[in-house]
TORKOL-4160 file (C-alpha; in steps of 0.2 Angstrom, whole numbers, padded with zeros to 4 digits, m for minus):
235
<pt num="1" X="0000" Y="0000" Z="0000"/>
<pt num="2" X="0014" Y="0011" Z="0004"/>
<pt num="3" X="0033" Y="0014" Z="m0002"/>
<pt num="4" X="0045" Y="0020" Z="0007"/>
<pt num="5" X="0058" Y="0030" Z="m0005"/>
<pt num="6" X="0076" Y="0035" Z="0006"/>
<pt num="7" X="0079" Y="0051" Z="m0004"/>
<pt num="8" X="0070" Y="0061" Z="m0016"/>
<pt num="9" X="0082" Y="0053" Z="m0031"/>
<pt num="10" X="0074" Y="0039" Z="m0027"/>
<pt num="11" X="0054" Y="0046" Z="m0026"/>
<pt num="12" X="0058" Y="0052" Z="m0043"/>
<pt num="13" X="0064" Y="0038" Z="m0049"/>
<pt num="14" X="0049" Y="0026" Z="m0043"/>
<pt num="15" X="0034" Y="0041" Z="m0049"/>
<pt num="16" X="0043" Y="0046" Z="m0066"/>
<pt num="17" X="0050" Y="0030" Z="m0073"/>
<pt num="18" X="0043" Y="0015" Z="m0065"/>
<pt num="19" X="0025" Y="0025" Z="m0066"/>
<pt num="20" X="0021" Y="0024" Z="m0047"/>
<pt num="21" X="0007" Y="0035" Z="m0040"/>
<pt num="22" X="0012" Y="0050" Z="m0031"/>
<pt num="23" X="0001" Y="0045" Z="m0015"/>
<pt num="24" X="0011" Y="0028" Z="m0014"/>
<pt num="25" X="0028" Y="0035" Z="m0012"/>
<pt num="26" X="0032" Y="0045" Z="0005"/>
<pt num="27" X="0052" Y="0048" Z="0007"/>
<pt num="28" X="0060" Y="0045" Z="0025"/>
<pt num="29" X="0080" Y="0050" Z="0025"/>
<pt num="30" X="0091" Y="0037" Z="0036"/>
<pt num="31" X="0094" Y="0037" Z="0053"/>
<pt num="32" X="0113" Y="0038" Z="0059"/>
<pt num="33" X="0119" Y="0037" Z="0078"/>
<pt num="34" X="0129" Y="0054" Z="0075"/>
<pt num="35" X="0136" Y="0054" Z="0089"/>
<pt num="36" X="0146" Y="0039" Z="0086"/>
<pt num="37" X="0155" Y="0047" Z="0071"/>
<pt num="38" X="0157" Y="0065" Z="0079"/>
<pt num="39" X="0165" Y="0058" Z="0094"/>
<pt num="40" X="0173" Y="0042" Z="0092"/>
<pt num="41" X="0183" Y="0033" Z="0104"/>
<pt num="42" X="0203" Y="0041" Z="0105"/>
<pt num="43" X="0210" Y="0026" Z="0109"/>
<pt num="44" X="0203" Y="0018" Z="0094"/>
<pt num="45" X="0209" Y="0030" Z="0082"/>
<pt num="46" X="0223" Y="0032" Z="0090"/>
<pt num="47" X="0226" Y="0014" Z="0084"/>
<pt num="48" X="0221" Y="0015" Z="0069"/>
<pt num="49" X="0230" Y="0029" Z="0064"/>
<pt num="50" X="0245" Y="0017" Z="0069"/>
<pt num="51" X="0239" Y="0003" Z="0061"/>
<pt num="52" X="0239" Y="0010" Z="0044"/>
<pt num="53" X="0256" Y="0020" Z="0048"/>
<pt num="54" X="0248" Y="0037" Z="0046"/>
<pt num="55" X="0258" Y="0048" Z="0062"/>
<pt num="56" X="0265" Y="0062" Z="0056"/>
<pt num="57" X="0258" Y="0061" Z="0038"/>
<pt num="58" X="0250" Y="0075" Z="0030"/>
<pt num="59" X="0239" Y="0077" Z="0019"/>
<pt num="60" X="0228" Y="0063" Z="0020"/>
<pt num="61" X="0214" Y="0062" Z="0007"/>
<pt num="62" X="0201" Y="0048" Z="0013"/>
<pt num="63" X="0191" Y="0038" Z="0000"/>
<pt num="64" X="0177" Y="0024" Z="0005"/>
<pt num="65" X="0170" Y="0019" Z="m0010"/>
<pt num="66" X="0170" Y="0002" Z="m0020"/>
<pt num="67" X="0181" Y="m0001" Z="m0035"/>
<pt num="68" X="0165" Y="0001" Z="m0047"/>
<pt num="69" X="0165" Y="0015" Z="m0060"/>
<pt num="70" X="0151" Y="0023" Z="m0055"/>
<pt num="71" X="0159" Y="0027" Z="m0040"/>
<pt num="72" X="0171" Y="0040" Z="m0051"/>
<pt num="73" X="0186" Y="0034" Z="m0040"/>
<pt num="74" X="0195" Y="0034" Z="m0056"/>
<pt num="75" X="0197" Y="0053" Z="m0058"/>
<pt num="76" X="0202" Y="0054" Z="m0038"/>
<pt num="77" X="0219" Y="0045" Z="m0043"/>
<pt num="78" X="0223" Y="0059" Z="m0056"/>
<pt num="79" X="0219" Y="0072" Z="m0044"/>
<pt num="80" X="0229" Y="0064" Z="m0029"/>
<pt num="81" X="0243" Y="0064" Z="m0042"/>
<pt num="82" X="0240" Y="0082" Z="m0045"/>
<pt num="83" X="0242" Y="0085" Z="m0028"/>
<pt num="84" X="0257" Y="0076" Z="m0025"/>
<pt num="85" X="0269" Y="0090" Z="m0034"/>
<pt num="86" X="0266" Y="0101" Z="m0019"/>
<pt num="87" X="0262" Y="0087" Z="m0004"/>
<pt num="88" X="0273" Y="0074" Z="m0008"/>
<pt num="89" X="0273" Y="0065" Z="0009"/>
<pt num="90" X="0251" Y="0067" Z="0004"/>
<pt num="91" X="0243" Y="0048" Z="0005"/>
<pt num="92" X="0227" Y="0044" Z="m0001"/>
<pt num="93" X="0219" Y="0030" Z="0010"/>
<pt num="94" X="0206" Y="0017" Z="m0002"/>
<pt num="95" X="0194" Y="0010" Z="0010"/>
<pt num="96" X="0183" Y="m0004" Z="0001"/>
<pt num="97" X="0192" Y="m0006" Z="m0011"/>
<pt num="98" X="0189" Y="m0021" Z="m0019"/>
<pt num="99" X="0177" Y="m0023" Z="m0036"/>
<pt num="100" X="0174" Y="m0026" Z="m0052"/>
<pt num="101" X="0181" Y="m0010" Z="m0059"/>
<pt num="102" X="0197" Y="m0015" Z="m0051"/>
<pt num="103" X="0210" Y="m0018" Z="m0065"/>
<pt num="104" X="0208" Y="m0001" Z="m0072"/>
<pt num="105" X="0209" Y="0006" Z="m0054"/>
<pt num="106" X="0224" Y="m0003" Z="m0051"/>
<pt num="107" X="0233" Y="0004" Z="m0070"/>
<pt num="108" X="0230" Y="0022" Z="m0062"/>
<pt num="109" X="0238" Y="0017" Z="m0047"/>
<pt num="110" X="0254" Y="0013" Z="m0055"/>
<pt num="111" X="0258" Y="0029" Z="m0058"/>
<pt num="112" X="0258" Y="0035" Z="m0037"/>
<pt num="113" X="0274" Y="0031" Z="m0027"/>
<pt num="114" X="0268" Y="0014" Z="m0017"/>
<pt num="115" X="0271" Y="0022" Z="m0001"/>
<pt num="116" X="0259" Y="0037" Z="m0006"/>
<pt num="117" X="0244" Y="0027" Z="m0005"/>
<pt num="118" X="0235" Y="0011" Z="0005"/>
<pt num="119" X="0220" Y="0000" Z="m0001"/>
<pt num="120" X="0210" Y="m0007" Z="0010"/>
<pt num="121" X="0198" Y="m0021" Z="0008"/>
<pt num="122" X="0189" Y="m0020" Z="0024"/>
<pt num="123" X="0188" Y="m0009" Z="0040"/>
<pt num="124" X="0177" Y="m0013" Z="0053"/>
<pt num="125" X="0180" Y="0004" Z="0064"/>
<pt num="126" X="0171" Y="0014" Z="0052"/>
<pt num="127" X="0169" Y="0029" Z="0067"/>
<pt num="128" X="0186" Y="0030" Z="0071"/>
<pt num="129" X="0191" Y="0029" Z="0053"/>
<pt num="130" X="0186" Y="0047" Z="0049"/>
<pt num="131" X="0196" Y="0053" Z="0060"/>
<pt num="132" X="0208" Y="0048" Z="0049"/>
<pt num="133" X="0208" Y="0060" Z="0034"/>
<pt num="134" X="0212" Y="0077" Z="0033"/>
<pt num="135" X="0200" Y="0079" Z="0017"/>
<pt num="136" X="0190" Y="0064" Z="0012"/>
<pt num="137" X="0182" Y="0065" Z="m0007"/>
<pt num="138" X="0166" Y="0056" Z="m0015"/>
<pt num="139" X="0165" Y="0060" Z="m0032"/>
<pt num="140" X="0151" Y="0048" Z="m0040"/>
<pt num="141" X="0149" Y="0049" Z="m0059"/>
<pt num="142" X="0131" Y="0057" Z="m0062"/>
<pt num="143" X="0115" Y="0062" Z="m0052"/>
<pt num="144" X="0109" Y="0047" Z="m0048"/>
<pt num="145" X="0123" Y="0035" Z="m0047"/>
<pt num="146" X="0118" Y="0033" Z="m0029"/>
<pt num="147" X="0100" Y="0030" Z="m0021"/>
<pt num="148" X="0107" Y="0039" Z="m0005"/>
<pt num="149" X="0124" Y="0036" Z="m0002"/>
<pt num="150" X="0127" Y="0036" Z="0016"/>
<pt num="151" X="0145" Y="0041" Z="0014"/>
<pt num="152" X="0139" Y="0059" Z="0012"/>
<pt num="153" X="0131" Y="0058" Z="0030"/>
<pt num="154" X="0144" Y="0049" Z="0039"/>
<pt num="155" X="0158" Y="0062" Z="0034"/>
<pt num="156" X="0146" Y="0077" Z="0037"/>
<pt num="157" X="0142" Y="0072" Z="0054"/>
<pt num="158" X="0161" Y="0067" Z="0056"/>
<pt num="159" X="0170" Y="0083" Z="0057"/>
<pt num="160" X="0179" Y="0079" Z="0039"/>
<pt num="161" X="0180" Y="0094" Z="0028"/>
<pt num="162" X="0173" Y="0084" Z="0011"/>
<pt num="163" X="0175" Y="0086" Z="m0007"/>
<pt num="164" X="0158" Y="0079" Z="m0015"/>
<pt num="165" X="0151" Y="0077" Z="m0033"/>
<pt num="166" X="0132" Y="0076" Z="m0029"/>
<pt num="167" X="0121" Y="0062" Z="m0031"/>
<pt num="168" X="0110" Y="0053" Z="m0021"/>
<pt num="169" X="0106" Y="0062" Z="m0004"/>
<pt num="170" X="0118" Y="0074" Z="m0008"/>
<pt num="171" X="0108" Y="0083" Z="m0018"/>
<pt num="172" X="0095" Y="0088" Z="m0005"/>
<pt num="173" X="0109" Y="0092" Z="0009"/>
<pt num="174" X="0125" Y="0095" Z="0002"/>
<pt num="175" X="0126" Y="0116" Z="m0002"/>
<pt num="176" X="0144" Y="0123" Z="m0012"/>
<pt num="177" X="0157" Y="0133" Z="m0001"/>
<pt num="178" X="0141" Y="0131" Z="0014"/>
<pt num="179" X="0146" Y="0114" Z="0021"/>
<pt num="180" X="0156" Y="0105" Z="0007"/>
<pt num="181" X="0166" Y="0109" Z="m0007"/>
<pt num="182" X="0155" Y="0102" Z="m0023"/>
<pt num="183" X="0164" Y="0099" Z="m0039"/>
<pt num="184" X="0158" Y="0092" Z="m0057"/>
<pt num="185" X="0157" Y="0075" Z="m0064"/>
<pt num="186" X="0171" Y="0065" Z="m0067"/>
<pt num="187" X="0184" Y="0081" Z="m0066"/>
<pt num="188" X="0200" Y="0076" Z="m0058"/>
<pt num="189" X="0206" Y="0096" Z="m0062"/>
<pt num="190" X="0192" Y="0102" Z="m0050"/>
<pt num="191" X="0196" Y="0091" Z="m0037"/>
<pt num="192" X="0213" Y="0092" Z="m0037"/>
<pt num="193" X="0210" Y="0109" Z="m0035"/>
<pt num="194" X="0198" Y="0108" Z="m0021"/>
<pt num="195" X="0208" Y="0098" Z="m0010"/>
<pt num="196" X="0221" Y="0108" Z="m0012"/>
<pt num="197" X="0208" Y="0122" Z="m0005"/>
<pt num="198" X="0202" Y="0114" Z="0009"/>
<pt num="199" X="0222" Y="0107" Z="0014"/>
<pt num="200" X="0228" Y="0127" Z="0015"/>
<pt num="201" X="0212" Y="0136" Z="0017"/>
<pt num="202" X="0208" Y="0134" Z="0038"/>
<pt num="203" X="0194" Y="0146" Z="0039"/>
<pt num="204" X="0185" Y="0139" Z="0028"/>
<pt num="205" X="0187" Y="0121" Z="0033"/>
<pt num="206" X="0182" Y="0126" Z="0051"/>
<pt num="207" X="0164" Y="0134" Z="0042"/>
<pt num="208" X="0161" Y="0122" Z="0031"/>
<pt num="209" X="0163" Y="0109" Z="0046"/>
<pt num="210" X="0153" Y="0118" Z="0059"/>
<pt num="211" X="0138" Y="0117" Z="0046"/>
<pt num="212" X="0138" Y="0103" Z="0040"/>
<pt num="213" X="0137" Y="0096" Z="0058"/>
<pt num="214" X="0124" Y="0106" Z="0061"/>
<pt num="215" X="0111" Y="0102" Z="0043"/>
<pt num="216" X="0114" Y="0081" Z="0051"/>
<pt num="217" X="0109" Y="0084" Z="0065"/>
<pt num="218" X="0093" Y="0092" Z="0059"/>
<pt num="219" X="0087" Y="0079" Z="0047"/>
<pt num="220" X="0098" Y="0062" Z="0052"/>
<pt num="221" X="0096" Y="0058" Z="0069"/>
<pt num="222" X="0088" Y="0039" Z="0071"/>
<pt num="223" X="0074" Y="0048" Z="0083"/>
<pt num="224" X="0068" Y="0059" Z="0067"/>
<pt num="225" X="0068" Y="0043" Z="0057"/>
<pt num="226" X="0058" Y="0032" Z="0070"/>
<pt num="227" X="0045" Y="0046" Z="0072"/>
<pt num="228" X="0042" Y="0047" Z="0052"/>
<pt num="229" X="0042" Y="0028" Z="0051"/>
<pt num="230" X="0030" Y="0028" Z="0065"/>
<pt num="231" X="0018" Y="0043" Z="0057"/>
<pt num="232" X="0018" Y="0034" Z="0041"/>
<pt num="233" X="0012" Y="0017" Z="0049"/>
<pt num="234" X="m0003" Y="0026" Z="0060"/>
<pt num="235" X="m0011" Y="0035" Z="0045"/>
């Protein structure tokens, strides 16, 4: 009788091409213990910034994204390179990184120094692991790559300044030079260029940060999504 759509990508989705009514499709965001990725545990990222080697590095740009090329990890490479002429003790840290779109992945990884960059399959401290990155970057390839893409949330709410291309949930929460910076599809020139914004700018780190902390915790918590789960089964 009802559907439940978990971004308006999505509501669009199920009423202009699969032809659902209007009245059938209500859209209730995710839920997300916030508190949990704004203050995680020190001693846990304390060892996980061992474990991966990364004391006294600087920059390091954070990706969590599958090896699929949707994902548009493919023009973050290029741009990490970039970057490398003027940081070159940078590291870019590949979390998930594992799929299908792998071997092309690994091609562009050939041309970064080995030390410059860690892949990592799996992490199971996803709070702590935020913590890690001085700028983390998720650049999926068009509008509606992703259906809501929780990555967008988890970083907001982490205290990570963030590069983002928008799709997903990003379009209804994700606002230029207010909480992230935003940059085109599959352009490694604009996030090169961002990065390197957000590394050297503080000020603006620090205000994109404080709002974007602030635009979570008014639409994400888990009570808001209970409470509109809950409306929706008492109509």
């Amino acid at each position: 009788t009802h559907i439940i759509a978990v971004s308006e990508v999505v509501r669009k989705i199920l009423v202009e091409k699969e032809k659902t009514p209007p009245e059938k499709v209500s859209v209730i965001l995710h839920g997300f213990d916030l508190e949990k990725f704004q203050h995680p545990d020190e001693k846990n990222v304390l060892k996980l910034r061992d474990k991966y080697q990364l004391q006294g590095i600087f920059p390091v740009i954070g990706v969590i994204s599958r090896f699929t090329e949707w994902k548009g990890v493919q023009y973050i490479i290029p741009a990490f390179k970039s970057l490398l002429a003027e940081y070159p003790q940078a590291r870019l840290m590949l979390f998930n990184a594992e799929g299908s779109y792998a071997p092309q992945i690994e091609k562009l990884l050939e041309k970064i120094p080995a030390g410059n960059y860690t892949r990592v399959a799996f992490e199971k401290d996803l709070f702590s692991m935020y913590q890690l990155f001085d700028v983390f970057v998720h650049v999926p390839v068009d509008a509606d790559s992703e259906a809501f893409g929780q990555v967008y949330i988890e970083a907001l709410a982490s205290g990570t300044a963030c590069v983002f291309s928008l799709s997903g949930i990003g379009h209804e929460v994700i606002k230029n030079n207010h909480n992230a910076l935003v940059v085109p599809y599959k352009n490694s020139e604009a996030i090169q260029a961002a990065c390197k914004t957000l590394i050297e700018n503080n000020k603006l780190r620090n205000i994109l940060v404080t709002n974007a902390k602030e635009i979570v915790y008014e639409n994400f918590t888990i009570r808001q999504m209970i409470s509109n789960l809950e409306t929706l089964y008492t109509r």
